[in-house]
C-alpha positions as CSV (number, residue, x, y, z in Angstrom):
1,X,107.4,154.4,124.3
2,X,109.4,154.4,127.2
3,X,110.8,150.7,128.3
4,X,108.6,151.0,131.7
5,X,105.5,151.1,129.9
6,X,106.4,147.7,127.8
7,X,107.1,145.9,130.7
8,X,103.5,146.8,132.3
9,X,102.1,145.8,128.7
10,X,104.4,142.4,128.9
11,X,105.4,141.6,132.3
12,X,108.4,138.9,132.3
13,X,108.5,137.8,128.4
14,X,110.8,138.6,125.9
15,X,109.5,141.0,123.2
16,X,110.9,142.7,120.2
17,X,111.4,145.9,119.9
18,X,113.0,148.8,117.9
19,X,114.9,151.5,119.5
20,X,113.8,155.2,118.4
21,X,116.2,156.7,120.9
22,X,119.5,156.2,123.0
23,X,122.2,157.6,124.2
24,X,125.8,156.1,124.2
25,X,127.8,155.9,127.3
26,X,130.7,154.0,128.1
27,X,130.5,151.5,125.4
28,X,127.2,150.8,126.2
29,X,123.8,151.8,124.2
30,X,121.6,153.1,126.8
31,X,117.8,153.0,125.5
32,X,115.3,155.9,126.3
33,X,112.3,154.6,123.9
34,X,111.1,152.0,121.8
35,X,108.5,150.7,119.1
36,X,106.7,147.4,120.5
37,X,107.0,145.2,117.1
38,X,105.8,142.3,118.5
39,X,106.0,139.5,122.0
40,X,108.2,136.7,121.7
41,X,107.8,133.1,123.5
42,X,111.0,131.8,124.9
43,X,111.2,129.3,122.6
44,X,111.4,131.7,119.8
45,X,113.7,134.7,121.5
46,X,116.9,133.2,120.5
47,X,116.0,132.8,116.7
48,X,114.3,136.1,116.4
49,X,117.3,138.0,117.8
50,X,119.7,136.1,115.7
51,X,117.9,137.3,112.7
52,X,117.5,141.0,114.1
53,X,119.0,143.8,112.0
54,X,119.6,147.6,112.4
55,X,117.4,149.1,115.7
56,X,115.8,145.7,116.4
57,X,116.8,144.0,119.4
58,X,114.9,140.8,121.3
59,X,114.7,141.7,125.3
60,X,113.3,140.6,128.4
61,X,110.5,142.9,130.4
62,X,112.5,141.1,133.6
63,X,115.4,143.7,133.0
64,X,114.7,147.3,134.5
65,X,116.5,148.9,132.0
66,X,118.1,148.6,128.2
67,X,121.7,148.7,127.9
68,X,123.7,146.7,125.3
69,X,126.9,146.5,125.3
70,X,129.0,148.0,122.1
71,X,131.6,145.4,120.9
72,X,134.6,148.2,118.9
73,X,136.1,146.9,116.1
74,X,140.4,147.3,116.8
75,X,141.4,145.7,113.6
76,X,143.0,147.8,111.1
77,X,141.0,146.8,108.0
């Protein structure tokens, strides 16, 4: 599902989501579609991102588009 059609479904809340497809660019994920796994009250969207794993990110439908920012490792363990 592209990210437009989630934030028709959930206008201006956070929801959680799992990416099925990006690109990287730049140090930055850039999202073309995602699972809907569930909405998230504010209250909540801190917690539940916390304890997100893998593909599973917490976002807000407020943003027009997905990027996330990829944090590189430089140590030489």
């Amino acid at each position: 599902m592209k990210w437009e059609e989630v934030r028709s479904i959930y206008p201006n809340q956070f929801v959680k989501i799992e990416i099925t497809d990006s690109i990287i660019k730049n140090n930055k994920q850039i999202v073309k579609n995602v699972d809907i796994i569930s909405p998230v009250k504010n209250e909540e969207a801190t917690k539940e991102l916390l304890n997100s794993r893998n593909n599973v990110v917490v976002y807000h439908t407020s943003k027009d588009k997905i990027e996330i920012g990829i944090r590189i490792n430089k140590s030489n363990h």
